[in-house]
MOPAC internal coordinates of N, CA, C and O (Angstrom, degrees):
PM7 1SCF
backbone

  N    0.0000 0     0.00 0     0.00 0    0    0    0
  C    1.4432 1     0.00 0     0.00 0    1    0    0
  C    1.5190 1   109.97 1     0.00 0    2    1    0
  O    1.2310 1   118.70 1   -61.04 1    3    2    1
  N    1.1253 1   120.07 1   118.96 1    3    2    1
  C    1.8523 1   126.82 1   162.47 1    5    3    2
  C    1.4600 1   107.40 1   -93.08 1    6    5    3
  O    1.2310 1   123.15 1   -32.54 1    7    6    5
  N    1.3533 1   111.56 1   147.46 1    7    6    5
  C    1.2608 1   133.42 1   171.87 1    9    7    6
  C    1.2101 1   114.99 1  -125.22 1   10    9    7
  O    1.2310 1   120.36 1   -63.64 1   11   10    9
  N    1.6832 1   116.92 1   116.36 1   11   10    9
  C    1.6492 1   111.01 1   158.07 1   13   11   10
  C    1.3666 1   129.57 1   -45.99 1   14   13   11
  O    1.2310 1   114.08 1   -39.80 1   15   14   13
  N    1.1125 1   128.82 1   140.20 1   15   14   13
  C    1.2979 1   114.19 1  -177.32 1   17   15   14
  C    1.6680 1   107.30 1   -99.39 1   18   17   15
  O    1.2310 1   123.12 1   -66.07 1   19   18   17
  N    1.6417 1   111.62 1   113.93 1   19   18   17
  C    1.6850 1   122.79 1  -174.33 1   21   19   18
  C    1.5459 1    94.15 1   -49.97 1   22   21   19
  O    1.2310 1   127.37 1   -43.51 1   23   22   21
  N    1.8260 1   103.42 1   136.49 1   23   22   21
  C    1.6594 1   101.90 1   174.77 1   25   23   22
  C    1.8630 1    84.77 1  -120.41 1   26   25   23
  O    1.2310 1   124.24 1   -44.76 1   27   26   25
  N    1.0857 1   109.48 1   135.24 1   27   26   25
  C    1.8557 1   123.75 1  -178.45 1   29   27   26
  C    1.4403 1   101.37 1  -109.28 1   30   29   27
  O    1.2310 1   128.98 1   -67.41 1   31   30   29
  N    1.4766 1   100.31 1   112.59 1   31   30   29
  C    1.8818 1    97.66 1   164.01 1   33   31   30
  C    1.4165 1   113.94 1   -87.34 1   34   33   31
  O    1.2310 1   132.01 1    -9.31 1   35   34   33
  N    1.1683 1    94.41 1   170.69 1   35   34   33
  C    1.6937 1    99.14 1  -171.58 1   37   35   34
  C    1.5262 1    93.05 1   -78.14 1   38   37   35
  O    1.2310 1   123.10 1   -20.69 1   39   38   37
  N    1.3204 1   111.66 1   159.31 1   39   38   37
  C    1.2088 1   127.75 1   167.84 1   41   39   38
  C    1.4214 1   116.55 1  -115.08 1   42   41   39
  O    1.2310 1   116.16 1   164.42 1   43   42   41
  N    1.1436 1   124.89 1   -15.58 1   43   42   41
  C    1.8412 1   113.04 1   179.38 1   45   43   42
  C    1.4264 1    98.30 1    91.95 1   46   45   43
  O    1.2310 1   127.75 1   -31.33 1   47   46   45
  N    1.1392 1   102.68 1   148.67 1   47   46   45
  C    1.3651 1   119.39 1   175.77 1   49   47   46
  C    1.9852 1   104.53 1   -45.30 1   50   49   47
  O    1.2310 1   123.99 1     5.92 1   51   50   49
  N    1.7320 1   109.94 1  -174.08 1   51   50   49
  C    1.1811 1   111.86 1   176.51 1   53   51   50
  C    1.6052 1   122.09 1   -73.76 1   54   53   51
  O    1.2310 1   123.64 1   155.47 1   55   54   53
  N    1.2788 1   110.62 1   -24.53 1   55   54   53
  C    1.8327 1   129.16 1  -158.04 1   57   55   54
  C    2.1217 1    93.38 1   -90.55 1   58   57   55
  O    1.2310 1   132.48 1   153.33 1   59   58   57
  N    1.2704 1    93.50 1   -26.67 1   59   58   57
  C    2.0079 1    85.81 1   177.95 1   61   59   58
  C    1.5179 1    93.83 1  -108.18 1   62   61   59
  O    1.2310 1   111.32 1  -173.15 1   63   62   61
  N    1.2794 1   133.95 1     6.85 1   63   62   61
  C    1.6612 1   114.56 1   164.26 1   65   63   62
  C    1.2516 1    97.10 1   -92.42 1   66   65   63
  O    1.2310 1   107.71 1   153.46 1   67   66   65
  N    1.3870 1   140.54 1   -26.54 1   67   66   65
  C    1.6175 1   134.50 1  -166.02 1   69   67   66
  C    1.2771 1   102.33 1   -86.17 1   70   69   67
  O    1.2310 1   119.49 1   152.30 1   71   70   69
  N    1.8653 1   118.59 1   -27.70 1   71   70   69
  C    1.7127 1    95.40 1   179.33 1   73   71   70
  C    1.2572 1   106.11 1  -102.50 1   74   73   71
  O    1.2310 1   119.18 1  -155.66 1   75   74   73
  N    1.4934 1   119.17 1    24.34 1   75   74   73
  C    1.6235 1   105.29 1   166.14 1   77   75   74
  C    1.6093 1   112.40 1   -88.33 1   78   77   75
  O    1.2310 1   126.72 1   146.12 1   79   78   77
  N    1.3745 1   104.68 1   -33.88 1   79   78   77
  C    1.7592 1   143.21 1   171.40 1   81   79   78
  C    1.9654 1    80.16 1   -24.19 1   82   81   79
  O    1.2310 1   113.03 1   -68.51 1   83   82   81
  N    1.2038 1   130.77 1   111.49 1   83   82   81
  C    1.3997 1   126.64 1   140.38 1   85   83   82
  C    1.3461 1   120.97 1   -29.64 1   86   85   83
  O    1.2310 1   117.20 1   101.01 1   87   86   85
  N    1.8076 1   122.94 1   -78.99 1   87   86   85
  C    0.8905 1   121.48 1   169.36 1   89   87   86
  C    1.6841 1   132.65 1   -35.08 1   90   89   87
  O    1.2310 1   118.60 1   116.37 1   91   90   89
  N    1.5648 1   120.27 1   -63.63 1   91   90   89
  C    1.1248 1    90.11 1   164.52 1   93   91   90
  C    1.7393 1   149.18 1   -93.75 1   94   93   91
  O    1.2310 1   130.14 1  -137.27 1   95   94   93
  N    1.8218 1    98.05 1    42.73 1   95   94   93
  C    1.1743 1   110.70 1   161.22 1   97   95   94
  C    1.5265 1   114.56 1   -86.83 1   98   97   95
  O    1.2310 1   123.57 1   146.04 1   99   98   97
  N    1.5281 1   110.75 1   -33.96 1   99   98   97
  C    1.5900 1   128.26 1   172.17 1  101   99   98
  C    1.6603 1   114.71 1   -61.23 1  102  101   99
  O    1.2310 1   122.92 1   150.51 1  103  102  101
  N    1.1821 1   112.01 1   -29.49 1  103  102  101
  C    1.6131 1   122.56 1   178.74 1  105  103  102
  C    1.6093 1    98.52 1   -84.36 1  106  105  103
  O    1.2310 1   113.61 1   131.33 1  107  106  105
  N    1.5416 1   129.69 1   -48.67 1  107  106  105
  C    1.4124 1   115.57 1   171.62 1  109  107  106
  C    1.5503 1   124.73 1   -58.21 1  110  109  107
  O    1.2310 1   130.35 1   147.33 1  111  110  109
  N    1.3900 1    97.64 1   -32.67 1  111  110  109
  C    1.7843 1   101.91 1  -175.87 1  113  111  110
  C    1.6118 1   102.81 1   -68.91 1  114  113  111
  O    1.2310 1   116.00 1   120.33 1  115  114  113
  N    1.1011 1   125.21 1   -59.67 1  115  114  113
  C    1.7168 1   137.02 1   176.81 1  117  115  114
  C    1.6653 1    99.87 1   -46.11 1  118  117  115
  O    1.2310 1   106.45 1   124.16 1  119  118  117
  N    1.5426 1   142.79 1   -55.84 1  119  118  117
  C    0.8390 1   133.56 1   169.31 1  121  119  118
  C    1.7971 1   121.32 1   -42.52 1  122  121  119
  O    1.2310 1   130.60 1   108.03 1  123  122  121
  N    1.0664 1    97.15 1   -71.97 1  123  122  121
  C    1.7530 1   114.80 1   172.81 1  125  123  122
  C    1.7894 1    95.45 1   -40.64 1  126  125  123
  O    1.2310 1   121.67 1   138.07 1  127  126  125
  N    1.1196 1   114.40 1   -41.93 1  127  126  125
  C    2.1413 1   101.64 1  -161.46 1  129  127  126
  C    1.5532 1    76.24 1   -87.83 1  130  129  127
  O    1.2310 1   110.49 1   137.92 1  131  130  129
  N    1.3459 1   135.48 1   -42.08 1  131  130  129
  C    1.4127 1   118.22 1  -176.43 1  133  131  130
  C    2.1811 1   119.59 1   -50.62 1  134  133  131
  O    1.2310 1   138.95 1   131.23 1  135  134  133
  N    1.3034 1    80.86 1   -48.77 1  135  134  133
  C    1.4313 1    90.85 1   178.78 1  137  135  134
  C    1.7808 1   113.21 1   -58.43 1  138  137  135
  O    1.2310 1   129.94 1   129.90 1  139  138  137
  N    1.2397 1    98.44 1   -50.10 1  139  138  137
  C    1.0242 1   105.44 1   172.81 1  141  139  138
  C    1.9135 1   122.78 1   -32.40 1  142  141  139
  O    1.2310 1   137.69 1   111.87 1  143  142  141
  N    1.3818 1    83.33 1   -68.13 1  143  142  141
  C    1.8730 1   110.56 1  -173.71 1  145  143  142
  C    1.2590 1    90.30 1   -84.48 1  146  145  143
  O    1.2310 1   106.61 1  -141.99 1  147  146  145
  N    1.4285 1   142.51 1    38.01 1  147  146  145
  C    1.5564 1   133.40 1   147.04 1  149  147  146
  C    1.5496 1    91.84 1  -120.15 1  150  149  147
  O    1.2310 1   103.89 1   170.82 1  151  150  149
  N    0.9282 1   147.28 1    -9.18 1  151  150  149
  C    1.6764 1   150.43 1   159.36 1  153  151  150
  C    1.1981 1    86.91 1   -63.70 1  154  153  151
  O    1.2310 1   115.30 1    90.29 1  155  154  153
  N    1.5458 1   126.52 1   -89.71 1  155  154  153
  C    1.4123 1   126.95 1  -157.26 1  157  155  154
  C    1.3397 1   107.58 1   -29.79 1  158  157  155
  O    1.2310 1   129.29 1   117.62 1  159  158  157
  N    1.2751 1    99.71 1   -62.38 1  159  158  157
  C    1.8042 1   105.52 1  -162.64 1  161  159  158
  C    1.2509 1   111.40 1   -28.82 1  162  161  159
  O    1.2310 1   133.64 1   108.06 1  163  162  161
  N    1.4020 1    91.25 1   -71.94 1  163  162  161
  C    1.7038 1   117.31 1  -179.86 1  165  163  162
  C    1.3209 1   115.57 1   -54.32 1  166  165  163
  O    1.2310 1   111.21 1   161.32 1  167  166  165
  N    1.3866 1   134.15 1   -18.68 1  167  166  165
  C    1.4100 1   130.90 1  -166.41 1  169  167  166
  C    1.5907 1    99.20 1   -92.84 1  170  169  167
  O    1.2310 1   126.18 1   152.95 1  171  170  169
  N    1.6552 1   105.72 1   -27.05 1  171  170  169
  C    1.9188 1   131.36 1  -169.14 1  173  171  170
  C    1.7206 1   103.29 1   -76.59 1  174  173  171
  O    1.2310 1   133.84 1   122.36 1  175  174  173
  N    1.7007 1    90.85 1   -57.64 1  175  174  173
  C    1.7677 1    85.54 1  -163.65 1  177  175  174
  C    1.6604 1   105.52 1   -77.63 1  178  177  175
  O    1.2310 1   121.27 1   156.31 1  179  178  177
  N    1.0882 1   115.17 1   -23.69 1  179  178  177
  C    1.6813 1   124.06 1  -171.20 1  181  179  178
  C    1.7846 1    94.86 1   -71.38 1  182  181  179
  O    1.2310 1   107.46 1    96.50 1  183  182  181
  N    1.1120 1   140.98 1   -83.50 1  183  182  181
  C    1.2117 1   134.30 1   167.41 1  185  183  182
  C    1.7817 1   101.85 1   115.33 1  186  185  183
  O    1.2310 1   125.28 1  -161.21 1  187  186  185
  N    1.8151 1   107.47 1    18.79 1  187  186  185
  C    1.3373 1   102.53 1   176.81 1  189  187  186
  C    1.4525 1   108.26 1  -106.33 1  190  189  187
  O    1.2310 1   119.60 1    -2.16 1  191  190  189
  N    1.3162 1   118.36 1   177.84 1  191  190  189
  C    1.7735 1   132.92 1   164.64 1  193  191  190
  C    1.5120 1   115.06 1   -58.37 1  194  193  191
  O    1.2310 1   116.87 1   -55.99 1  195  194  193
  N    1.0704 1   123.56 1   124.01 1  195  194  193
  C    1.2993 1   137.47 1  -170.47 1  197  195  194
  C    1.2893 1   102.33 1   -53.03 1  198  197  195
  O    1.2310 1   111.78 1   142.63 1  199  198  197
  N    1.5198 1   133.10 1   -37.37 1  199  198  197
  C    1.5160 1   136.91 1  -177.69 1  201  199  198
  C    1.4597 1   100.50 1   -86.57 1  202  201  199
  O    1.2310 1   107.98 1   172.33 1  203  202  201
  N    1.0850 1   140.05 1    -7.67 1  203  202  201
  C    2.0346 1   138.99 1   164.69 1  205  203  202
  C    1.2317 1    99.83 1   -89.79 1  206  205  203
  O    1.2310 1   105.70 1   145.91 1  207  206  205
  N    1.2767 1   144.13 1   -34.09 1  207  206  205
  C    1.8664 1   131.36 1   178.52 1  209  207  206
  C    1.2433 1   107.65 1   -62.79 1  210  209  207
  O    1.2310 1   133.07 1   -46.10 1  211  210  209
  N    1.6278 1    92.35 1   133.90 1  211  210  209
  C    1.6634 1   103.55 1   176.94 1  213  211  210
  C    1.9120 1    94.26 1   -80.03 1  214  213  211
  O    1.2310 1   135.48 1   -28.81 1  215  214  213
  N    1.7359 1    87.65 1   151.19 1  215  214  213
  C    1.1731 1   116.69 1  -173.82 1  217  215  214
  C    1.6525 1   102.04 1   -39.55 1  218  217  215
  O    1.2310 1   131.04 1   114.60 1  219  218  217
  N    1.7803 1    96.30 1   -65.40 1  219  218  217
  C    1.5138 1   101.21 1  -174.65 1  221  219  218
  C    1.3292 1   150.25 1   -43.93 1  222  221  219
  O    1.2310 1   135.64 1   159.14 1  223  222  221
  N    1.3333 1    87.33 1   -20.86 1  223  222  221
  C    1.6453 1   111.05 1  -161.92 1  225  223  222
  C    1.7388 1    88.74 1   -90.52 1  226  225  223
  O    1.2310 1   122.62 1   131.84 1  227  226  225
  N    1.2613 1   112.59 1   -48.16 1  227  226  225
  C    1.9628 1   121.90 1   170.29 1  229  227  226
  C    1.7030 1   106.98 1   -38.99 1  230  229  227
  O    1.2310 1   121.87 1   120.78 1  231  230  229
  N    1.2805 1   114.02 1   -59.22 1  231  230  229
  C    1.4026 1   125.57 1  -158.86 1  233  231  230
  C    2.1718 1    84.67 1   -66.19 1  234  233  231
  O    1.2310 1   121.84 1   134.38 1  235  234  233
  N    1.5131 1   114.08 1   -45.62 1  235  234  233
  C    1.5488 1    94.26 1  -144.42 1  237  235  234
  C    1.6521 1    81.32 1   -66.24 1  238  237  235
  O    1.2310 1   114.94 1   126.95 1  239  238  237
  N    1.2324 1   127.20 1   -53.05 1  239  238  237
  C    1.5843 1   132.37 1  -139.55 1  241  239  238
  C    1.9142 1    87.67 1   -68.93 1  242  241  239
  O    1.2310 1   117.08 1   152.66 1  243  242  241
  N    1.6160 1   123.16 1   -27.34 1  243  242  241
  C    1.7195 1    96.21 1   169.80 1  245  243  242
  C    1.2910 1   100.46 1   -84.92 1  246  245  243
  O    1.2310 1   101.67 1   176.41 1  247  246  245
  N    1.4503 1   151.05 1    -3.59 1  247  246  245
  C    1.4159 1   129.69 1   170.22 1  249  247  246
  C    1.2805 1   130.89 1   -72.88 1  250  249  247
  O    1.2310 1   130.50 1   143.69 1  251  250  249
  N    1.4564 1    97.36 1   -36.31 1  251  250  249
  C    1.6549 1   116.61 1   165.74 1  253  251  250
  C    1.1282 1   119.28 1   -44.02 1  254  253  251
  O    1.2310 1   128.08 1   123.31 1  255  254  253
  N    1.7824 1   102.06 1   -56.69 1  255  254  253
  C    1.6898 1   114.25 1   173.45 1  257  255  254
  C    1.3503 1   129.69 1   -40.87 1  258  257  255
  O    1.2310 1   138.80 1   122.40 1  259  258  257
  N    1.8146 1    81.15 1   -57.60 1  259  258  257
  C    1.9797 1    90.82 1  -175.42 1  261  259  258
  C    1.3462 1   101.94 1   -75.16 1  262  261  259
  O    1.2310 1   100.23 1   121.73 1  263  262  261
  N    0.9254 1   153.40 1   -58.27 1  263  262  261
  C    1.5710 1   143.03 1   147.60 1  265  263  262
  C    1.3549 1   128.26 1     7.19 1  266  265  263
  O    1.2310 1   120.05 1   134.10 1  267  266  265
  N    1.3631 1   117.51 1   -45.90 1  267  266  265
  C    1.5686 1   148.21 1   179.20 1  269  267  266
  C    1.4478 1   104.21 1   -68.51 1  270  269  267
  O    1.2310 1   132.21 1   131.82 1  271  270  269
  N    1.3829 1    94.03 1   -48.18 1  271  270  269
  C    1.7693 1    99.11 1  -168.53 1  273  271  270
  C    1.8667 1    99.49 1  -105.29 1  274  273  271
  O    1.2310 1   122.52 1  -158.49 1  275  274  273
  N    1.0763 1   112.78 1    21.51 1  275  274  273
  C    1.4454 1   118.92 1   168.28 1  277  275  274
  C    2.1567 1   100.92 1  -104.37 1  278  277  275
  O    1.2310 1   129.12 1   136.82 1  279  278  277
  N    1.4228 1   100.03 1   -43.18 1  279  278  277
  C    1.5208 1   107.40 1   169.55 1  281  279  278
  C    1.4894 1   122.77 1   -30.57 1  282  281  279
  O    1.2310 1   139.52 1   113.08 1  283  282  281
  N    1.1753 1    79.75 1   -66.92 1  283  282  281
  C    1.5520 1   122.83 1  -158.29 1  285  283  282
  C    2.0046 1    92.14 1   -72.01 1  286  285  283
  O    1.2310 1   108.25 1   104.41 1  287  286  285
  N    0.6881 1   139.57 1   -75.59 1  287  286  285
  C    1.4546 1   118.69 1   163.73 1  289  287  286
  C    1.3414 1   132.63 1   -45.32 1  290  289  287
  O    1.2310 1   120.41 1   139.18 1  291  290  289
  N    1.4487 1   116.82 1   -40.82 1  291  290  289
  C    1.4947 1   117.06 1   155.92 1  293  291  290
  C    1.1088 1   159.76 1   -34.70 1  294  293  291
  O    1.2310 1   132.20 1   125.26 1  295  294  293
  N    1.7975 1    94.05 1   -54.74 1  295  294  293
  C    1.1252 1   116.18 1  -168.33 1  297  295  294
  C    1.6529 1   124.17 1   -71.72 1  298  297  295
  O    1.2310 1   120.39 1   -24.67 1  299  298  297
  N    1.4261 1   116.87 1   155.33 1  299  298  297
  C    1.5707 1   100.71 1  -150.87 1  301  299  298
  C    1.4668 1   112.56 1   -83.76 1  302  301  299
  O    1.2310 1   118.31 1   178.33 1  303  302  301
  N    1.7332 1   120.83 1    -1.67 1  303  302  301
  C    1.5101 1   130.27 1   137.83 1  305  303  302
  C    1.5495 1   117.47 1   -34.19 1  306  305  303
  O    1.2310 1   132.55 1   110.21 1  307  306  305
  N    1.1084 1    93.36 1   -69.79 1  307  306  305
  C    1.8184 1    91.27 1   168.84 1  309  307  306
  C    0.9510 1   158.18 1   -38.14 1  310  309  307
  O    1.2310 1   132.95 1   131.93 1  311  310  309
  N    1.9945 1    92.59 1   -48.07 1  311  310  309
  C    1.5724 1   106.36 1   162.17 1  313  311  310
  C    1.4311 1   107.10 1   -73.79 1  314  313  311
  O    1.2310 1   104.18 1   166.60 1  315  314  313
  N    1.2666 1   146.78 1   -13.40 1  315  314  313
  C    1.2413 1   136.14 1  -173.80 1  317  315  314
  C    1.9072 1   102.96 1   116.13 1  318  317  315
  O    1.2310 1   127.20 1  -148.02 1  319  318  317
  N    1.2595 1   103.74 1    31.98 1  319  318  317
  C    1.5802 1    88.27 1  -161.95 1  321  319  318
  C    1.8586 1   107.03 1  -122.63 1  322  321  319
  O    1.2310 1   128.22 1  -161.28 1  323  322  321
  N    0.7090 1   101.78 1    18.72 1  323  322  321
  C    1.8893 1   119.91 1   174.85 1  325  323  322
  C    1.4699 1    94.59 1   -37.39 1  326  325  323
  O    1.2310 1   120.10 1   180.00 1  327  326  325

């Protein structure tokens, strides 16, 4: 019996295997345009000065967003999984 002998490359820590990962470079980009377009919204439908919005109300409408665009890559429609 011969055996190849397994050669293992390094892989890098956990934080440079996840941003080589396609997917979750596609889940950060969709987050970020989500976040993004939950500012707009809120900056559109509210109709005040960017220096009069309370902080809070800023933070929920980009969480929603990035959230939205965290869905929206996730979800098992997406991956092909209906």
């Amino acid at each position: 019996m011969e055996f190849k002998k397994l050669e293992i490359k390094e892989e890098g820590n956990w934080i440079q295997r996840k941003l080589r990962n396609p997917h979750f470079r596609k889940t950060l980009i969709y987050m970020a345009i989500g976040a993004v377009g939950g500012f707009v919204f809120y900056y559109v439908s509210e109709g005040i000065s960017r220096d009069v919005m309370p902080t809070g109300d800023i933070i929920q409408s980009v969480g929603v967003g990035a959230f939205l665009g965290f869905f929206i890559t996730n979800s098992p429609c997406a991956r092909g999984r209906c």
